[in-house]
VMD Tcl script that draws the C-alpha trace (Angstrom):
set ca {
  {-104.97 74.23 323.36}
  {-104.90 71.42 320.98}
  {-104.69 67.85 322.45}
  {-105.68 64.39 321.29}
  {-109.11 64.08 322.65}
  {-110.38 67.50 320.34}
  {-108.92 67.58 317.14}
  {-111.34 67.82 314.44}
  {-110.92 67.69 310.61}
  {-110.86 71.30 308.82}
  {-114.77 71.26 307.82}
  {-115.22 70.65 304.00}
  {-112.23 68.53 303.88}
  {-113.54 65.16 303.28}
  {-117.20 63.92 302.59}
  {-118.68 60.68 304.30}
  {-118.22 57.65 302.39}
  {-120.59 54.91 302.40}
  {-118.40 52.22 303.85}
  {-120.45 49.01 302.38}
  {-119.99 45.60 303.81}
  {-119.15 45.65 307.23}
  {-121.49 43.88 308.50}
  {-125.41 43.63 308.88}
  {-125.70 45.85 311.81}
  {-124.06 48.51 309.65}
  {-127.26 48.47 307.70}
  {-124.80 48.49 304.55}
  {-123.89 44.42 304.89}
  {-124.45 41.26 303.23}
  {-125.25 42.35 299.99}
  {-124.09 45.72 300.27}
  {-126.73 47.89 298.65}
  {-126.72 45.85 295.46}
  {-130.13 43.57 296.49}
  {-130.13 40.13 295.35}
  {-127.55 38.25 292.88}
  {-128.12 39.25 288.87}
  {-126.18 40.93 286.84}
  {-126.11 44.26 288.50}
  {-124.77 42.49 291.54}
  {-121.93 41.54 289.46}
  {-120.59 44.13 288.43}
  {-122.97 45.56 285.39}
  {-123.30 45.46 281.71}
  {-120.93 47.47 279.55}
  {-122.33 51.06 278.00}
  {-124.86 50.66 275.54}
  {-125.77 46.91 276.48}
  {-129.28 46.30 275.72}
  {-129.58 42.78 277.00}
  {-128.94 41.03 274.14}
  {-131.28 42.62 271.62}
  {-129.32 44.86 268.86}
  {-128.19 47.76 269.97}
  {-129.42 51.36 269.11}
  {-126.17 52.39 267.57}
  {-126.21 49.63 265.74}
  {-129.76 49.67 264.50}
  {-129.01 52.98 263.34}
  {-128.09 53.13 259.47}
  {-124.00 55.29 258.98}
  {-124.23 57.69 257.07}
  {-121.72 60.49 255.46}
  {-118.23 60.22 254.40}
  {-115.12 60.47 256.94}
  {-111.59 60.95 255.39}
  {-109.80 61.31 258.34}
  {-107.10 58.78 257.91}
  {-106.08 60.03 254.73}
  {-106.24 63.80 255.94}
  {-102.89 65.79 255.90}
  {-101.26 66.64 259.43}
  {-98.62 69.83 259.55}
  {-96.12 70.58 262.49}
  {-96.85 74.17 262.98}
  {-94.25 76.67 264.08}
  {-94.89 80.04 265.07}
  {-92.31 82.54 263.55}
  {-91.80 83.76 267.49}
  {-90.47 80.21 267.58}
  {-88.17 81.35 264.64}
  {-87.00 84.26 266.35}
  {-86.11 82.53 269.71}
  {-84.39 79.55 268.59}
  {-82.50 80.67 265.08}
  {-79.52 83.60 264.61}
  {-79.43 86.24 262.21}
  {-78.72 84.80 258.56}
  {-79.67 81.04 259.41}
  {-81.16 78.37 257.28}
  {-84.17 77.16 258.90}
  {-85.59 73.34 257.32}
  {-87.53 70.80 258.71}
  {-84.37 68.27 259.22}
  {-82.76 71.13 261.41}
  {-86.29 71.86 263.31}
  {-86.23 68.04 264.71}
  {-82.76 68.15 265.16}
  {-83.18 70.93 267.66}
  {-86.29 69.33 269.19}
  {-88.58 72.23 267.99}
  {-90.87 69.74 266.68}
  {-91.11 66.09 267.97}
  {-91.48 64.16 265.21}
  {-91.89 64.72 261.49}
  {-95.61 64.53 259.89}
  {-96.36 65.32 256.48}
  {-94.84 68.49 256.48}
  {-93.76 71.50 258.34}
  {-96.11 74.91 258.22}
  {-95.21 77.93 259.25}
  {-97.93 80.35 261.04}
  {-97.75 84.06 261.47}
  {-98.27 84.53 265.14}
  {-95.68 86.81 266.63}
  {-92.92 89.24 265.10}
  {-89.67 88.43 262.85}
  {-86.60 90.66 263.13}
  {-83.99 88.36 261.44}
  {-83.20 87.26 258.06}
  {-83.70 83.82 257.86}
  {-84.30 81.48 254.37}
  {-87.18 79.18 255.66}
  {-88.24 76.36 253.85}
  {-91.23 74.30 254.73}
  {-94.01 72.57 252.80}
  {-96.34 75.54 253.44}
  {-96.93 79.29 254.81}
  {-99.50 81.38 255.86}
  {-99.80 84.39 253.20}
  {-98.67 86.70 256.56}
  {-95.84 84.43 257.91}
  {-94.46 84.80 253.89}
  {-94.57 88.39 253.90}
  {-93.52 88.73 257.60}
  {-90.34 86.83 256.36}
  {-90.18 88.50 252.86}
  {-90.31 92.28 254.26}
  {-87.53 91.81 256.84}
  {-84.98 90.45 253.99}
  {-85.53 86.87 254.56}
  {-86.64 84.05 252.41}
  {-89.64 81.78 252.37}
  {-89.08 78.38 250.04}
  {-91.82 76.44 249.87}
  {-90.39 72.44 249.60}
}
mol new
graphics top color blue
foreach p $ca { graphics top sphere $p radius 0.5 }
foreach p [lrange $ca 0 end-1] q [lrange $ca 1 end] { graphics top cylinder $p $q radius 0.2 }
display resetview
């Protein structure tokens, strides 16, 4: 029978926290663990702070080249996408893809990827295809423009 005076928690269900200053007979109080003032005390330096001497990833010389913001980002579409969202004989651009939320928000182009099956004739045009998604879209009667 389950009363006040015997519940227990499921075991595993919480661990023991270290409940720091409450008090010095606690053994946890005053200073709670952290020793004497300094900077520790305080709350710590910030990753990679080397008390005030240059740091190492600083010291170390960069080297390479990174072209990343300059790099070309497509909104890729599936042509099972195609097949879900778009009719039989439908035009299928990039203006009509956001207008239908199928992509969020335009990048520098739309590319269409060859994962799943096409059944419909649709004219697609997007700034670029996989070889596959073209021929997919080719061999059932459809048209792939490439913008």
């Amino acid at each position: 029978m389950i009363r006040l005076d015997n519940l227990k928690r499921s075991p595993g269900s919480t661990k023991n926290r270290k409940r720091v200053g409450r008090g010095t007979a606690t053994g946890w109080g005053k200073t709670a663990g952290k020793g004497q003032d300094g900077q520790k005390a305080r709350g710590g330096s910030k990753f990679g702070f080397e008390g005030g001497q240059m740091p190492l990833q600083r010291r170390i010389p960069k080297r390479g080249f990174n072209n990343a913001q300059f790099r070309t980002v497509y909104n890729e579409i599936n042509l099972a996408i195609l097949e879900l969202r778009f009719e039989d004989g439908a035009e299928v651009t990039p203006e009509i893809l956001l207008e239908r939320k199928i992509i969020s928000k335009p990048l520098d182009g739309v590319k269409i990827l060859a994962h799943g099956n096409i059944s419909k004739k649709l004219t697609v045009k997007a700034h670029k295809f996989s070889k596959a998604a073209a021929e997919k879209i080719n061999a059932c009667g459809g048209s792939a423009e490439v913008i």
